[in-house]
N, C-alpha and C positions, 0 to 999 in steps of 0.2 A: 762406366756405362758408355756403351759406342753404337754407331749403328751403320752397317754395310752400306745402306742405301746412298749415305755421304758419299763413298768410295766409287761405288759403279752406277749411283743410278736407283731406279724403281725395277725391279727383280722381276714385278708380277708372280707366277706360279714359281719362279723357282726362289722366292723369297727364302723359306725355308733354309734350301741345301748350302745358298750363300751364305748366311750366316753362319752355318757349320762348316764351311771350306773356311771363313777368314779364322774362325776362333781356331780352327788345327792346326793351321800355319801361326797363328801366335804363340799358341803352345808350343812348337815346335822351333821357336824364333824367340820364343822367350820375351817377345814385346808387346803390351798392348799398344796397338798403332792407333793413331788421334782420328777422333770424329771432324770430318770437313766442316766449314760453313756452320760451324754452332760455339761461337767465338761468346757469346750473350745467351746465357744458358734462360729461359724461357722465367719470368715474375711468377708464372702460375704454380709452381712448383717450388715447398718449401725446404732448399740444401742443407739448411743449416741441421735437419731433424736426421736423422740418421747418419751413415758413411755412403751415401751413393754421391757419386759427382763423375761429372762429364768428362771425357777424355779429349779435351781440346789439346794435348799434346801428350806424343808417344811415351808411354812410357816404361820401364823395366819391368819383367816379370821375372823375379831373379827364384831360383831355387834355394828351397827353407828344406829339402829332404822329406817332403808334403806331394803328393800329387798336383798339380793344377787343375784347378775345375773351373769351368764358366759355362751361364745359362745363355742359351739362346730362343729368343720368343719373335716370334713372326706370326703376326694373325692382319687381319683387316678383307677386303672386298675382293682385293685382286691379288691378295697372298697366298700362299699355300701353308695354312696353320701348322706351326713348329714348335713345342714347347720340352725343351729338352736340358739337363744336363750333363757334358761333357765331361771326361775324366781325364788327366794324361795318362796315356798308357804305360806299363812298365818297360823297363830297356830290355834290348836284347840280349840276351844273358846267352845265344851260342845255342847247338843243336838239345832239342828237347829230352833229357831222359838216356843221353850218350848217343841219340839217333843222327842220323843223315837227312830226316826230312822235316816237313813241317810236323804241328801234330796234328794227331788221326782225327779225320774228318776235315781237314783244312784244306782247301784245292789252291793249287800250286800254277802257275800260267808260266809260260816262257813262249815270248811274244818275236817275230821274227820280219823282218821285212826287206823286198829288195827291187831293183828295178825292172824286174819281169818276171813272170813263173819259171821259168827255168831258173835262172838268179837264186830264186827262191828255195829251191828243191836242193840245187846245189849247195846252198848255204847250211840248209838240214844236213847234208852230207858231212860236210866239212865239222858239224858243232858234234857229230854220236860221238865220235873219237875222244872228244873234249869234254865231255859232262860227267864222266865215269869217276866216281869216288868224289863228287863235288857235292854239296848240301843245293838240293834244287832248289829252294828260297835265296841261295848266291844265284845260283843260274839266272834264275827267274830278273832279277834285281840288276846283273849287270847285262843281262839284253835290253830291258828297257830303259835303262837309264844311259848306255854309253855308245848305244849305235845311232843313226839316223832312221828316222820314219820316212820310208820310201812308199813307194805308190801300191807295191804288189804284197799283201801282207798274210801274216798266219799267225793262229794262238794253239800251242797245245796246252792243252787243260788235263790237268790228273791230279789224283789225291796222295802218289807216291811215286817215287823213281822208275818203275815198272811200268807206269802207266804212259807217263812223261816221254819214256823211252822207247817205249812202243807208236805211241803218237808222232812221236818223230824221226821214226824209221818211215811209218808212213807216208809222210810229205817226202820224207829223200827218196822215195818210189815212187809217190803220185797216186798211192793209193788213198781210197775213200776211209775215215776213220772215225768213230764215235770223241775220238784226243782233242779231235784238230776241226778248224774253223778257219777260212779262209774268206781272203773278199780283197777286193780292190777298192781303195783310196778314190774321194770324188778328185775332178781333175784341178781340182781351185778355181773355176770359171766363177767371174768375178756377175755377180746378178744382183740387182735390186732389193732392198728390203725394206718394210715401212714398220719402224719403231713408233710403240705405245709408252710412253714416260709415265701414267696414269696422272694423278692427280696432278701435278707440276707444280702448285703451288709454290715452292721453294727455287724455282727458274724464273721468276719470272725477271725479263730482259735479254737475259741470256743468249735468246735468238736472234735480236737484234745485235747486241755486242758483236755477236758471232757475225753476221754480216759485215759488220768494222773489220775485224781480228782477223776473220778468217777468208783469203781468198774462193778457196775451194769451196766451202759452205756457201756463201755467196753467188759462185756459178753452178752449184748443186741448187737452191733455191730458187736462183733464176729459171731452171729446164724445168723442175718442177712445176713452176708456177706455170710457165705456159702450157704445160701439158692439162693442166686441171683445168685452165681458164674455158675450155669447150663446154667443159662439166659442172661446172659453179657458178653459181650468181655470185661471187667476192672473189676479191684479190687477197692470194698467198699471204702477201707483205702486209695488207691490213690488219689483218687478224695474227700475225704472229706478233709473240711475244718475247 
């Protein structure tokens, strides 16, 4: 038994999806990775009754020729209730049925991106010649995983070759298509944000430490604090913890 929150933090709303992105990368990694900060598994609770116990270190999740399954439950005030069962899914065993595509009904993406619309368009150009007799779930697979995410982007969406190919004819023309979806990348402009930890209970110190440790934090809380002082009857540093 593990729990996200160790790892990143208090999720709030998306408490839920986080615990389903770590358990799929463990399946997929084959390790259960250790719960942080839970070294002294809690008196209230009796181990010795059952097989549940704490994952205070990583451990092997080796294949028995069994699917892997693990529950994920997220509930509470500022959670997004999650009460689920995970399965590992079966391997890829190659085109379905002797086919070239996914199968029917499965939408198919091949994602494209470049430093400017023309880049972009051009880039469509350059890929028609190259996808012919390919299984679009390769296409799909090695556009987003082996180019760079640049700033000018495009997705064509289809449910088969046909469509796929059509949609990105389109963009090599500039034409408008029901395929294709386009948009421009924010520009990374670095802006402010004010994090809710909810409860904290489990930090407490921490913020201070971090004044020790951390220079940055430090002259981040400093600017902070004077910026509130116009607006609060208390000091920053008082009140943290």
């Amino acid at each position: 038994m593990g729990s996200v929150k160790s790892n990143i933090g208090h999720t709030q709303s998306a408490a839920g999806v986080a615990g389903v992105i770590k358990m799929v990368l463990a399946m997929r990694h084959g390790v259960l990775p250790r719960t942080l900060h839970a070294d002294t598994p809690t008196s209230h609770v009796d181990w010795s009754a059952g097989a549940v116990s704490l994952l205070t270190e990583s451990v092997a999740w080796p294949e028995t020729g069994q699917a892997r399954r693990a529950g994920v439950s997220s509930f509470g005030m500022s959670g997004t209730n999650a009460h689920l069962i995970l399965e590992q899914p079966e391997p890829d065993l190659g085109p379905v049925d002797g086919r070239d595509e996914a199968p029917a009904g499965t939408a198919v993406a091949w994602v494209l991106s470049a430093a400017s619309e023309r880049a972009l368009r051009a880039q469509a150009r350059q890929l028609l010649p190259a996808v012919g007799g390919q299984r679009a779930v390769d296409v799909g697979y090695s556009l987003v995983s082996t180019r760079a995410a640049l700033g000018h982007r495009a997705a064509i969406v289809g449910a088969d070759q046909a469509e796929l190919v059509s949609g990105l004819s389109a963009l090599a023309e500039g034409r408008a298509s029901a395929q294709v979806v386009s948009a421009t990348a924010e520009s990374g402009e670095v802006r402010p944000v004010f994090v809710f930890p909810g409860q904290g209970a489990q930090w407490v110190g921490m913020g201070r430490s971090l004044l020790t440790d951390s220079p940055a934090f430090a002259e981040s809380m400093t600017r902070c604090a004077e910026a509130l002082a116009p607006f609060t009857d208390f000091d920053l540093f008082d009140v943290l913890d």
